[in-house]
C-alpha positions in Angstrom: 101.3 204.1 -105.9 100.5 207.0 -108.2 103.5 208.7 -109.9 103.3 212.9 -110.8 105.3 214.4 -113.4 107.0 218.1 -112.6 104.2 219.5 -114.8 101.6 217.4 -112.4 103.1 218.5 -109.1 103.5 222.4 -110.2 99.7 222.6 -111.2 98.5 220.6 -108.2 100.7 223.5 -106.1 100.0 226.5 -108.4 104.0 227.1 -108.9 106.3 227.0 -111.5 107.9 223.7 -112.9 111.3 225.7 -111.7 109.8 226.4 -108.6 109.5 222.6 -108.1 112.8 221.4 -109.6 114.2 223.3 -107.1 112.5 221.7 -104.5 114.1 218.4 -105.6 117.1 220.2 -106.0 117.3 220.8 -102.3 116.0 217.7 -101.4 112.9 219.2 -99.7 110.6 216.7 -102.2 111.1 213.2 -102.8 111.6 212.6 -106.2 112.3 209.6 -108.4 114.3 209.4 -112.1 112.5 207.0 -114.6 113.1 205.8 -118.4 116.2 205.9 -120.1 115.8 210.1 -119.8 115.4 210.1 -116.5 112.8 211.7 -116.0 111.5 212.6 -112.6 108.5 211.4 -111.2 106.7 212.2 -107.7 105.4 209.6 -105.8 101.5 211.3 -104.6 102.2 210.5 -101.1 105.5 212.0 -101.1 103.6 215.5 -102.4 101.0 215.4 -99.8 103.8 214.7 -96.8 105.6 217.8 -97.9 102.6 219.8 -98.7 101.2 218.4 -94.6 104.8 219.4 -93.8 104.3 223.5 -94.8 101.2 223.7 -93.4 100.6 227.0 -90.7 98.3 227.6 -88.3 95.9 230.5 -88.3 96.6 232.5 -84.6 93.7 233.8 -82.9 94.7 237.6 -85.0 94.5 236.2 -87.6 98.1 236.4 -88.9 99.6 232.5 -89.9 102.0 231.1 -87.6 104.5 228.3 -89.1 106.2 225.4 -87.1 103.5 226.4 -83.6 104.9 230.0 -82.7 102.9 232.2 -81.0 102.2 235.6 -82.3 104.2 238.0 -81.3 107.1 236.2 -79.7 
């Protein structure tokens, strides 16, 4: 099991640290407090779920459709 910090899971998703405490935050990413700081820690296979989680599909126009809509509905 491989353990990202904040700084790790930001760059691997090209946002913000913020942008990613947030996410904890909200409980949208699993997250994990370690040491006597508590700091957090991202389990790898909990990023990937979340990140297989937002994925879209490309329609056949081109434009991204989330959670299997059709365009245009």
């Amino acid at each position: 099991m491989k353990l990202l910090t904040v700084q790790d899971v930001a760059d691997a998703m090209k946002v913000s640290e913020k942008t990613v405490r947030r996410l904890i935050k909200r409980g949208d990413l699993a997250a994990y407090k370690v040491g006597e700081r508590g700091q957090l820690r991202v389990k790898e296979c909990d990023l990937e779920g979340y990140l297989e989680a937002q994925r879209v599909e490309v329609g056949s126009t081109g434009e991204a459709n989330a959670e299997g809509t059709e365009s245009g509905e």
